[in-house]
Every structure is written in structure tokens, then in C-alpha cells.
C-alpha positions as CSV (number, residue, x, y, z in Angstrom):
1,X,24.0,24.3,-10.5
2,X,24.4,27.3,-12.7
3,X,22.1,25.5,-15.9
4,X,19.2,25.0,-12.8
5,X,19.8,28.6,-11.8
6,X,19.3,29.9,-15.3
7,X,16.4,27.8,-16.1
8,X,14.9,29.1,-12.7
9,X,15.6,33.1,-13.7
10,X,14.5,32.5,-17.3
11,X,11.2,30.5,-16.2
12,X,10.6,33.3,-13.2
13,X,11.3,36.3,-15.8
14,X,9.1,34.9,-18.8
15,X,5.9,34.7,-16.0
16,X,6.8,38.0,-14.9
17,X,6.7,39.4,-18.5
18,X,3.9,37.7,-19.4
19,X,1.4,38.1,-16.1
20,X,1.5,41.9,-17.5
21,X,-0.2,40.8,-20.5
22,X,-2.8,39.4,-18.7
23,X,-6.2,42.5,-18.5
24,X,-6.9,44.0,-15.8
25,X,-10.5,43.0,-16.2
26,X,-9.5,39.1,-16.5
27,X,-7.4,39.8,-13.7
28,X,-10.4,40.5,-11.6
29,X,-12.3,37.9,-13.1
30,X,-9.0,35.4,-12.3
31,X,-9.1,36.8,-8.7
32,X,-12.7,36.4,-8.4
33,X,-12.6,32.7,-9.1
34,X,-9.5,31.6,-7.2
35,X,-11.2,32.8,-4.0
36,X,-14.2,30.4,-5.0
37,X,-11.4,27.6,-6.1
38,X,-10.1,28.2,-2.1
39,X,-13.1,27.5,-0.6
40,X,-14.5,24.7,-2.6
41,X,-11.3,23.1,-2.1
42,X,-11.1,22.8,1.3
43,X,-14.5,21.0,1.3
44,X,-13.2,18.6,-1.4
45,X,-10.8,18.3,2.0
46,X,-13.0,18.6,4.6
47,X,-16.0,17.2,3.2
48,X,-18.1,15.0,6.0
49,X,-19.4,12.1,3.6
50,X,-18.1,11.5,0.0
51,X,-21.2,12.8,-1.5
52,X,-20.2,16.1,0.4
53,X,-16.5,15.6,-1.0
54,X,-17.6,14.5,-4.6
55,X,-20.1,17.2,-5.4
56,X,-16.7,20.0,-3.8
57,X,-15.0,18.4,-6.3
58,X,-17.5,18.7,-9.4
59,X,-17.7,22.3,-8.5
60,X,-14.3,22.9,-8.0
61,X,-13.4,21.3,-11.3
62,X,-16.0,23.4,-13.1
63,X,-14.7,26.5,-11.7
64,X,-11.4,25.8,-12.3
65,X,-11.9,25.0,-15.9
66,X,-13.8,28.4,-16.3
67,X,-10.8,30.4,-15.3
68,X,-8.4,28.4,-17.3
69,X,-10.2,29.8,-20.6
70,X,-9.2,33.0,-19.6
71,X,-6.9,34.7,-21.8
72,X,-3.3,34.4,-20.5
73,X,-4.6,32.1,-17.8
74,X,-1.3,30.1,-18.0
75,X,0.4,32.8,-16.3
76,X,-2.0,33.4,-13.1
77,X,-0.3,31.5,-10.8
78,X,-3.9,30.6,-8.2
79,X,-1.0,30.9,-4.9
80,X,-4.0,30.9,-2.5
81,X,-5.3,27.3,-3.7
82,X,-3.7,24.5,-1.3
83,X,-5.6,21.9,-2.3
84,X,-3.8,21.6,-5.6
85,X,-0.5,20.9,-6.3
86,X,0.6,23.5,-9.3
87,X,3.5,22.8,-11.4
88,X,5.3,24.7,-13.9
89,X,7.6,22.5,-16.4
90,X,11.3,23.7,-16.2
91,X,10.9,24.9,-19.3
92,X,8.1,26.7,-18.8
93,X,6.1,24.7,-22.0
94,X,3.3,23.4,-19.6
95,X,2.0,23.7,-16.2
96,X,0.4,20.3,-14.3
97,X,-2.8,20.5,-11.4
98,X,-2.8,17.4,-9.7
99,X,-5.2,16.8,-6.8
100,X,-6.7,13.7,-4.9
101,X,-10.4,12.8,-3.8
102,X,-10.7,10.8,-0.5
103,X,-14.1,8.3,-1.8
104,X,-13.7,6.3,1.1
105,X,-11.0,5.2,3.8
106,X,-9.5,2.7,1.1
107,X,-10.5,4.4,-2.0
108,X,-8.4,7.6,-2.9
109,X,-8.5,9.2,-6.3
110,X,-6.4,11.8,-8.0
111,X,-7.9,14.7,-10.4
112,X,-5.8,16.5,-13.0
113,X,-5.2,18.4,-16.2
114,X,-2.2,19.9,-17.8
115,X,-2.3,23.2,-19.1
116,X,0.2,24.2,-22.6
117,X,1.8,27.3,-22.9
118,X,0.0,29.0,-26.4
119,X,1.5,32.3,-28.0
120,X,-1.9,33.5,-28.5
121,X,-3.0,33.1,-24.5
122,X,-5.3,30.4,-25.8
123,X,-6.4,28.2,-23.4
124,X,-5.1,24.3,-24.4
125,X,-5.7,21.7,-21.7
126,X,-5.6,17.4,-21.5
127,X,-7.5,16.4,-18.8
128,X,-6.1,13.7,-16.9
129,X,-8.2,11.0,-16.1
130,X,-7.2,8.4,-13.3
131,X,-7.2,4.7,-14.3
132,X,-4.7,3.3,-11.5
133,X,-7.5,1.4,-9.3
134,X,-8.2,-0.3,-12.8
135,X,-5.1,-1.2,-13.8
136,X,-4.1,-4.4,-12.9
137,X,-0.3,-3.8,-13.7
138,X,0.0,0.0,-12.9
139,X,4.3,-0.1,-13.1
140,X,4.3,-1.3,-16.8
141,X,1.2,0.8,-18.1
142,X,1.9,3.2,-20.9
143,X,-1.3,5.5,-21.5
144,X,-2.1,9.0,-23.0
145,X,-4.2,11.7,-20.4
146,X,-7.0,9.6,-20.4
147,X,-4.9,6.2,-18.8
148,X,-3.6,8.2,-16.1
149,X,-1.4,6.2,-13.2
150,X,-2.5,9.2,-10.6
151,X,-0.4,11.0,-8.4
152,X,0.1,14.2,-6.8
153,X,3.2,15.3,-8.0
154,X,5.4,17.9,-6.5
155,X,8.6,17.6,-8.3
156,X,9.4,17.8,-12.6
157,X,12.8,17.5,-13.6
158,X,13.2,17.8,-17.5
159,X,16.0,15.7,-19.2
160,X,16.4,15.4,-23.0
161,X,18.1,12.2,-25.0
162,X,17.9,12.2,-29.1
163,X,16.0,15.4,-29.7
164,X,13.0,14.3,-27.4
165,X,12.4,16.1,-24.5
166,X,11.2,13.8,-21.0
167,X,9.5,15.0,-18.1
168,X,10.3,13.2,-15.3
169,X,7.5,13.5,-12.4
170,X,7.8,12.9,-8.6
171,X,4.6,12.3,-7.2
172,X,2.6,10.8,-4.5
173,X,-0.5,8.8,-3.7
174,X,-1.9,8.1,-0.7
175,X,-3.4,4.5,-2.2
176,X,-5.7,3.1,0.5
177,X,-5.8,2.5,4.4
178,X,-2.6,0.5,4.8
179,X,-0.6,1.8,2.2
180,X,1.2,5.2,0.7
181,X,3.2,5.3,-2.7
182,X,5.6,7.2,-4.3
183,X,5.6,7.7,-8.0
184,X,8.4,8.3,-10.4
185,X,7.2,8.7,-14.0
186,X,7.8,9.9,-17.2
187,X,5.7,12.1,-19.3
188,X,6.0,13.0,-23.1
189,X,4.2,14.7,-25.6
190,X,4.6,13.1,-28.8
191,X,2.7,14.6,-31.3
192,X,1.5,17.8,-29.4
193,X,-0.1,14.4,-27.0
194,X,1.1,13.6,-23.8
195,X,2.2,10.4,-23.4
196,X,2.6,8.7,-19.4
197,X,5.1,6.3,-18.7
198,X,8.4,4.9,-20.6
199,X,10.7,2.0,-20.2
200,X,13.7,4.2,-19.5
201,X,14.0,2.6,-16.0
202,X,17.3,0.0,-15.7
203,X,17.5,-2.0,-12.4
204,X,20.3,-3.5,-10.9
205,X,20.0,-7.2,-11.3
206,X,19.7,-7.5,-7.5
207,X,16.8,-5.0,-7.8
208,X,13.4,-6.0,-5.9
209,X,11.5,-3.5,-7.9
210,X,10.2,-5.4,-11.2
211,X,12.7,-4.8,-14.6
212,X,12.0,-2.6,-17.6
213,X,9.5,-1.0,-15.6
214,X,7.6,1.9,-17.4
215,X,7.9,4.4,-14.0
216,X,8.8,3.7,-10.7
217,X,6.3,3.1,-8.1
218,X,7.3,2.9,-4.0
219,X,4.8,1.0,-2.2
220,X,5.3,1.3,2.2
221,X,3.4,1.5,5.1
222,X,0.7,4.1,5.8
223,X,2.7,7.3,6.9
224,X,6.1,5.6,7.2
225,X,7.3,9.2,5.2
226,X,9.4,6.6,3.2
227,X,11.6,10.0,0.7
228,X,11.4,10.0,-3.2
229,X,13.3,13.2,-4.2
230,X,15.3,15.1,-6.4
231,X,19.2,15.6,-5.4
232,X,20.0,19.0,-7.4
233,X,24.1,18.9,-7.2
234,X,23.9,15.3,-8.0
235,X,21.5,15.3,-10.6
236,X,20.4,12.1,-9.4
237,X,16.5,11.0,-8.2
238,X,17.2,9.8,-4.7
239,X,14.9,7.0,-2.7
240,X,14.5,5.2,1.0
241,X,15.7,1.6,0.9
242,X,13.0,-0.1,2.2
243,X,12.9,-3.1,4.4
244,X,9.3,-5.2,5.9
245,X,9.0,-4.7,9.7
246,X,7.6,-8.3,9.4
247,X,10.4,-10.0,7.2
248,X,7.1,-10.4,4.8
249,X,8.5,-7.8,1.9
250,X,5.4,-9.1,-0.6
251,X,3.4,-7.2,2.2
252,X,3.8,-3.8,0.8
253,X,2.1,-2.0,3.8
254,X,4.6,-3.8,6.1
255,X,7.7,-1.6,4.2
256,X,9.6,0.9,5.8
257,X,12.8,3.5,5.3
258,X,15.6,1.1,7.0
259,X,17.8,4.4,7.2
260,X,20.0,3.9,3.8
261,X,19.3,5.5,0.3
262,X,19.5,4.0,-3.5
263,X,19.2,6.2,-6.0
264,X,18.4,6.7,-10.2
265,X,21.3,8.8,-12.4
266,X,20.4,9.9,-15.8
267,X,22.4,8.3,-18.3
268,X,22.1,7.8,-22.5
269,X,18.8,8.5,-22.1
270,X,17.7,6.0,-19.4
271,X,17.4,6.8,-15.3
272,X,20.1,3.4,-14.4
273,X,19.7,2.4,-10.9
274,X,22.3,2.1,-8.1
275,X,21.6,0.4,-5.0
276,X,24.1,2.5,-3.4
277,X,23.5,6.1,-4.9
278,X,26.1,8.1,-2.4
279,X,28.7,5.3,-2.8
280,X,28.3,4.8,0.4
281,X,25.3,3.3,3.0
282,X,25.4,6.9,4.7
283,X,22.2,8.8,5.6
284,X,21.8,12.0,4.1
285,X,18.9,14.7,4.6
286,X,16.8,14.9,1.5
287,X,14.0,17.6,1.3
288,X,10.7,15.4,0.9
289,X,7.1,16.6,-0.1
290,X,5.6,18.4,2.9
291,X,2.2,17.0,4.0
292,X,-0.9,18.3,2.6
293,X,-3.3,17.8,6.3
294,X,-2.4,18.2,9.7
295,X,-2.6,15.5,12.1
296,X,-6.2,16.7,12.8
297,X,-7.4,16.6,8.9
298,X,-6.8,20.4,8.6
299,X,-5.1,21.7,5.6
300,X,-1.5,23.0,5.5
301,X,-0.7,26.3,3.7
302,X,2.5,25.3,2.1
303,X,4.4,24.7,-0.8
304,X,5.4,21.1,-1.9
305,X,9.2,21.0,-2.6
């Protein structure tokens, strides 16, 4: 608890120190292009037809880009955006934008790029490019930005094993009409690169999730809120058993939360699974990802835990 606290005041302190570095003239200019960001965003939302949605999206990404080469951009933290999930590394060495693009009712793509921390301000980005709906075996893939398994993530928890540093991501992906995942992967940079997904996953042997898996990937029913989250004062990642309404368990979109919790623990450099992560079958609340939409489409301002 005290190690998260720190990391939390050191992050919060080193973007306070830093945001002052940033001109005031670049300030403006930052200002003046997140309110354009905010409102081509919500038609990337909102958009009627996917034209509509697609040509939000160019724009957005254009704009976005723009602001990023601003000097010290790293440290503007674009609040009002709520289309975009915006996350800071622990450590403060990187921030990641992840977003999604709604092409049809059973097509859903997500957008991205990670931005690195520079000592010069310099702007240093990896675009992420989505390759999921063309992957035929997405929970064993191991690709650089431009192999991206997409997701919107909303958690990063860093762990570090042998002098490498891994970033574990929470995210999730709203997939197609019958289905919703949650995504657990793990991101490193080797070589200044970043690097997506790593066999650090061990599963029980009685596991239904495949072995030596490169990240984790839930699969459930649309909107069955199945949780995929972070337990601080366990240190452990913490997950929804799920169960088919139909006893038909291949049939992913038939999955949901059956009330009981299994769990990963970080251990010798691997995240080892436990099918019974509290030691006991008991329910516990878990903060989960709030929803990006209302039940009427409309967007919600607020922050993804």
C-alpha cells in the first residue's frame, strides 16, 4: 500500500513539475485543440452511419497527433476528452490513448498510440494499429504496435522480474453484437520497441482458459458486466468465474458472472492462476471499468477506474 502510495505522489508531483515547463503559448495552442479533440470525439460516438463515424475518427486522429508534437505535450493531460481512455504508466515512462470505432453493429475497432516520456519534450509516439479481427488465434499472438490485440484499457499495473520491466494492461472490447471481452495483456519495450503479449500466464490444470497463453482474454455475453480488475492490497488481478446460461460453455456469448471470483498473483516473474483467488468461493465488490455510453448511446463524463 505504501510502494502504490509513493509511486502515486511521485507520478502526480513529476506532472506537476513538469506541466510548468510547458509555454504558455503551447498551452493555448494545447487548449485550442483539445476543445476540437471533444467535439470530434463525440461524433466518432455519435456518428449516424460509419462514414459519419470514420471520417470523426480521421479527423480526430489528425488533430490529436498535431497536439502531441507539441513540446512537453506528454504532460497536458486533454481531461475534457471522454472518448479516449488516457493512461499514464506507474512509472510515469509512457502514457497509452486507446479508443474504439463502432464500423457496424458486429464490427468494433480500437484506435491507439503510446506516447514516451523524452527529457527534451520531444514528441516520441508508436501508433498502435489493431489486427485482432485478423488474427485467427488472438490469445497466443505476440506482435509489436503494428499487431495490436485492441482494447480499451483502463487499468496498468507495472511488475518487474530479471531487470525487465512488464506492463500489465486491463482492457476491454466490446467485440461484436453478442459478445464483450476482457483483456489482460502484457506490454514491453525491448529495445526502445514495444512489444504486446507474453507467455507469463500459468493456468491451473483444471483451467478452461487455453495454457501458456500470451494474455488473457474473457469472452461473455453482450453486457453481462462480467469484472476483470486490479485488487490493490492483494496485489493480485482479480476475474468473474464464468458459467453458460445454456450449459453450451463453447458458446462464448452464452457466458456469464456465476457470482464467485478466480484470480492471477504475480509470482517469479509469471501471473500463476488460482481458481479460488480469496481462498474462499465468497463474493467480494471489485471496482470495474465504468461504462463509456449511457443506455441511450450518450456519452458518460467519467473516469475509467
Amino acid at each position: 500500500m505504501k510502494n502504490y502510495f509513493t509511486i502515486i505522489c511521485s507520478l502526480l508531483f513529476t506532472l506537476q513539475i513538469n506541466a510548468q515547463q510547458i509555454s504558455k503559448t503551447d498551452t493555448k495552442f494545447l487548449q485550442k485543440k483539445e476543445d476540437s479533440l471533444k467535439n470530434v470525439g463525440l461524433k466518432i460516438i455519435q456518428g449516424i452511419n460509419a462514414s459519419d463515424r470514420f471520417f470523426a475518427d480521421s479527423a480526430f486522429t489528425r488533430i490529436l497527433v498535431r497536439a502531441l508534437k507539441t513540446k512537453n505535450s506528454f504532460y497536458y493531460p486533454f481531461d475534457s476528452i471522454i472518448n479516449v481512455s488516457k493512461l499514464y504508466a506507474p512509472d510515469s515512462s509512457f502514457r497509452i490513448f486507446t479508443w474504439q470505432l463502432l464500423i457496424n453493429e458486429n464490427t468494433i475497432r480500437q484506435h491507439g498510440a503510446i506516447q514516451m516520456r523524452t527529457t527534451d519534450g520531444s514528441f516520441k509516439p508508436f501508433v498502435l494499429i489493431d489486427k485482432s479481427d485478423v488474427t485467427k488465434n488472438a490469445h497466443d499472438t505476440i506482435g509489436d504496435n503494428l499487431g495490436w490485440m485492441g482494447a480499451v484499457y483502463y487499468k496498468i499495473i507495472v511488475k518487474k522480474n530479471d531487470g525487465r520491466t512488464f506492463y500489465t494492461l486491463l482492457g476491454f472490447d466490446e467485440n461484436n453484437i453478442k459478445s464483450d471481452k476482457k483483456v489482460m495483456d502484457i506490454l514491453e519495450f525491448v529495445n526502445g520497441k514495444p512489444v504486446f503479449g507474453n507467455k507469463l500466464f500459468v493456468m491451473e490444470k483444471n483451467s478452461t482458459y487455453p495454457k501458456n497463453a500470451a494474455r488473457f482474454i474473457m469472452e461473455f455475453k453482450k453486457e453481462a458486466s462480467a469484472k476483470l480488475s486490479y485488487d490493490e492490497a492483494m496485489d493480485a488481478i482479480v476475474f468473474d468465474e464464468l458459467v453458460s446460461e445454456t450449459n453450451t460453455p463453447n458458446k462464448k456469448w452464452t457466458l456469464i458472472a456465476d457470482g464467485e471470483y478466480e484470480g492471477f498473483k504475480w509470482k517469479d516473474g509469471k501471473w500463476i492462476h488460482s481458481s479460488a483467488i480469496f481462498g474462499t468461493k465468497t463474493p467480494i465488490k471489485i471496482s470495474v471499468p465504468k461504462p463509456l455510453k449511457d443506455e441511450k448511446g450518450n456519452p458518460i463524463n467519467q473516469e475509467i477506474n
